[in-house]
Phi, psi and omega in degrees: 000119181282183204213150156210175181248186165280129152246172175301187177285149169062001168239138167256149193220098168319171111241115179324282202285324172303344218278297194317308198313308196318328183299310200287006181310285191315330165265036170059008190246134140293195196269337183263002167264337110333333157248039190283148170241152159301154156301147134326127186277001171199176190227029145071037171320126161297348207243312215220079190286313146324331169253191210043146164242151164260160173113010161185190202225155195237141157249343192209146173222118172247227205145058169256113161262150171248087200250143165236126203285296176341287213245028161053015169248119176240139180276102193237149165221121179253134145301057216231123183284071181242169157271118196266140189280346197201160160306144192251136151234017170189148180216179184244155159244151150272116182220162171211123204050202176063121169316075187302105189280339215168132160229139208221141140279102188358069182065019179248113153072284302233186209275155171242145175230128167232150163229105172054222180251069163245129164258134153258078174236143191257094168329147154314338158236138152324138184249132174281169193278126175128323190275155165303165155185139179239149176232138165226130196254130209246135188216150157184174195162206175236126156317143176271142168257148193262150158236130196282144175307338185266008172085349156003182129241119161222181201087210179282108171295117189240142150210091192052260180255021170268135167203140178229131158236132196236179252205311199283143310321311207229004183295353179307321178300315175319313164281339147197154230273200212096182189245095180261059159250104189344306175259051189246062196276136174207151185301165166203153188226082224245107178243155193224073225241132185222145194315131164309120161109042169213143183241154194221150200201126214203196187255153138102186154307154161249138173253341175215124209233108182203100169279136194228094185088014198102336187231143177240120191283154164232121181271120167243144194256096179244116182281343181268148194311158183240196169208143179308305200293335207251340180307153198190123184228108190213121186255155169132165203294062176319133143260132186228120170262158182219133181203142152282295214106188164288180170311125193077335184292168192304086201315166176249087182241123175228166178225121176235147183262096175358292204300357176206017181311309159322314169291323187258027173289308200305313203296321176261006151306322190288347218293310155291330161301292156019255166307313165328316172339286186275337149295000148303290164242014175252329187145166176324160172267152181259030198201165202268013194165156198219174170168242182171157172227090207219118189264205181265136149005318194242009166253011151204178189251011160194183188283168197204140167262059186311086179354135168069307206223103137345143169255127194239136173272082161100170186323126161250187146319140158320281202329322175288304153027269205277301174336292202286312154330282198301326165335309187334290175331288186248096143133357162285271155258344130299081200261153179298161169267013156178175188284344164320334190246057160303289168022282192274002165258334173291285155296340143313299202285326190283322193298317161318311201300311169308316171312305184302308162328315172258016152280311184250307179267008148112341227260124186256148207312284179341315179292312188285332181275352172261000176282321174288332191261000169261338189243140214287329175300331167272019172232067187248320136241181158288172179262000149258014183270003203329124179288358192193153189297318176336332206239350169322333190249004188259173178313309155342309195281337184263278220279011188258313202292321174299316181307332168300320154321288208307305175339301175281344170309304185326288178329305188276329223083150188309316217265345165279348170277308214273310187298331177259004173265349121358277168294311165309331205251353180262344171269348172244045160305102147105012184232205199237163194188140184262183174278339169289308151324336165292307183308276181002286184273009139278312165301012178267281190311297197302332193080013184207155172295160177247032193273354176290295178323274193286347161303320172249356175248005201230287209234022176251159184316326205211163182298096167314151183279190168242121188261000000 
C-alpha cells in the first residue's frame, strides 16, 4: 500500500522512504533480503581453498548416525545452529559424496545445489545479518575415504565392522556436511546408533547409553568450541573405562580395541599423569574430559588429536601419547587460524614431548634440539611457509617448529618462556591465533623485538648458525 501525503493543488509530495519499505513488502523481501547476497563459497585457505564457507558462523552441530557396519551405509541428519554474518539470500556447506535426501531452513524448505563438495542452499527467505537460523540437513549413502595430498587416508575409514572417522585436514566433510574451516569452531552434540555389542565413541561426554531392538545410540555431549578437523567417530567391539577419580577431578573415558588391550594397559593407565603433567606445566587443561581412543593397527595410518581422547591405531609410544595429549592445549583450543599456521599446533606439541622428556627421563631439551637441528629434513623449508598442502605435515612444521620455541627460551629466559606460553594459551583459549598473533604477542609479553629468533628459525630459508 503506497502512504502519501496531502499537498497543495497542482503538487504531488511522496514520502519516500515507507514508499520504498512498501515496495519492498510487495516484492517479497525484508529489509535485509533487499541486500541479501550468497554467502562465499570458501574462506580462502591457502592450502585448502575448498573448504570453509563465509556469510555465518556455525555456533552448534547436532549430528545423528545411524551406521550398518554389514553394508558400510550411514543414515546421517545434521542439525546446524548458525548466525548469519551478513544478509544471506544463499548459502555453502562442505559435504563430500553421500545422497543429500532433504534440506530444511527453519523449517522451511529449501532449495539444494551441489558442484564437487560445495553443497548450496537457498532458503525461501532471506536470513538478515544478525540472525539465528537452523538448517537441517538430512543424508546417506556409504561415507567416503579422502585422500590427502600427501597420500594420508581420512573421512571414514571402514575395515569389516570396525570404522573411524577422523577430520585433519578435510575428512569431515565426508561424514557430515558443514563449514570444515578450523576457524569455524562450534559446540557439538553427537549420537551414534549402531548394532549392539558394538561401541561408537566420540568427542566430549557421554551422556546417554540405550539399546532398543538390537541397536544401540550413545549421545555424546562436547560443549567446548571444537574445529570440524578435531570431530571423531570410532566404532567397533570397544572395551571401555570411565574413572573419576577423587572429587572433582577430570573424568577420564578411554576405549581399546580387545585385540590389543593388552598391549595398550600401560598407555591408558598413563593417561592422567599426563594431564597432570601438563597442567603443570602448561596451564589449566581446556576441556571437561579426557581419554584415549586406541584402535587396530590398520585402521589409520596415524595418531590423530582428536578433541577430548586422541585416536591412536593400535599400541604407540608414550611420547605419541603425550604429542596427541599436548594438542588439547595446541591446536585444540588454540586452534590455527588457518593451515599455514600448522606450526603452532606441531611444533608445539614436539616441544612439549622434549619438555616431558626432560621432566621424566632425564633426557634435556639441549639434546632433542640438537638432534634436529643436525637433521637435514628440517631445513627443507620454514615452518611457517609450507610449499604446498602435501607439506603441512612434514618434518619442518614438528622438528623446525620446535626448535623455534627452544630458540626464544634460549632468548627470553626460562622464567618469561613458560609465562609466555601461559599466558598464550589463557588469552587464545578456545579461539583460533595466526603466526603473526604468536610473534606479536610474544614480543608484547617481552617488551622488546624478537626478529633474531624469527628471522633466521620460524621464517628464513636456509639453517641459521648456532651462536
Amino acid at each position: 500500500m503506497d502512504q502519501r501525503t496531502p499537498a497543495a493543488p497542482g503538487r504531488v509530495v511522496a514520502v519516500a522512504v515507507p514508499l520504498a519499505m512498501a515496495l519492498a513488502v510487495l516484492a517479497g523481501c525484508t529489509d535485509g533480503g533487499a541486500h541479501a547476497r550468497p554467502g562465499a563459497a570458501s574462506l580462502r585457505d591457502p592450502y585448502f581453498p575448498q573448504i570453509g564457507n563465509g556469510g555465518y558462523d556455525v555456533t552448534h552441530y547436532g549430528l545423528t548416525l545411524d551406521y550398518a557396519p554389514a553394508t558400510g551405509r550411514l543414515q546421517g541428519t545434521a542439525e546446524i545452529t548458525a548466525r548469519a554474518t551478513q544478509n544471506l539470500s544463499a548459502f555453502n556447506l562442505d559435504f563430500a559424496g553421500m545422497t543429500v535426501d532433504s534440506a530444511t531452513v527453519d523449517g522451511r524448505r529449501a532449495t539444494v545445489h551441489r558442484a564437487g563438495t560445495e553443497l548450496t542452499l537457498r532458503p525461501p527467505a532471506a536470513l538478515g545479518r544478525g540472525d539465528t537460523f537452523r538448517t537441517v540437513v538430512r543424508y546417506s549413502g556409504a561415507p567416503r575415504t579422502i585422500t590427502d595430498p600427501d597420500e594420508s587416508e581420512e573421512g571414514w575409514l571402514r575395515s569389516g565392522e570396525r570404522a573411524v572417522g577422523l577430520g585433519e585436514p578435510t575428512g569431515s566433510m565426508a561424514w557430515f556436511p558443514g563449514n570444515h574451516h578450523p576457524r569455524d569452531k562450534a559446540s557439538y552434540d553427537i549420537r551414534v546408533t549402531v548394532p549392539t555389542g558394538l561401541k561408537a565413541i566420540s568427542n566430549g561426554e557421554l551422556t546417554s547409553e540405550r539399546t532398543t531392538a538390537g541397536r544401540t545410540a550413545f549421545d555424546w555431549h562436547c560443549a567446548e568450541p571444537m574445529a570440524s578437523y578435531l570431530a571423531m567417530v570410532a566404532i567397533g567391539p570397544y572395551e571401555t573405562k570411565a574413572t573419576r577419580g577423587s572429587k572433582g577431578a577430570l573424568p577420564v573415558y578411554s576405549a581399546v580395541d580387545p585385540t590389543v588391550a593388552e598391549d595398550s594397559a600401560d598407555l591408558v593407565a598413563a593417561v592422567p599423569g599426563i594431564i597432570a603433567w601438563g597442567e603443570k606445566t602448561l596451564g589449566p587443561y581446556p576441556f571437561s574430559s579426557t581419554g584415549v581412543v586406541i584402535g587396530q593397527r590398520d585402521d589409520s595410518g596415524y595418531a590423530l588429536e582428536t578433541q577430548n581422547r586422541p585416536f591412536l591405531p593400535g599400541p604407540t609410544g608414550l611420547g605419541t601419547l603425550v604429542h596427541e595429549l599436548a594438542h588439547q592445549w595446541f591446536g585444540n583450543s588454540v586452534t590455527p587460524e588457518s593451515w599455514r599456521d600448522m606450526w603452532l599446533n606441531e611444533g608445539f606439541a614436539e616441544y612439549t614431548e622434549w619438555l616431558w622428556e626432560e621432566d621424566t627421563n632425564d633426557v634435556p631439551v639441549r639434546e632433542n634440539f640438537a638432534e634436529a637441528y643436525d637433521d637435514d629434513d628440517n631445513w627443507t623449508f620454514p615452518p611457517s611457509d609450507p610449499p604446498s598442502a602435501a607439506d603441512i605435515s612434514r618434518a619442518p612444521v614438528y622438528g623446525r617448529g620446535a626448535m623455534v620455541l627452544h630458540r626464544l627460551r634460549v632468548t627470553v629466559g626460562d622464567d618469561l618462556f613458560f609465562s609466555i606460553l601461559r599466558s598464550w594459551l589463557r588469552t587464545y583459549r578456545h579461539g583460533n591465533a595466526s603466526t603473526r598473533d604468536f610473534t606479536a604477542y610474544a614480543e608484547k609479553e617481552a617488551g622488546r623485538p624478537l626478529g633474531g629468533v624469527w628471522n633466521g628459525w620460524l621464517y628464513g630459508k636456509g639453517k641459521p648458525p648456532l651462536l
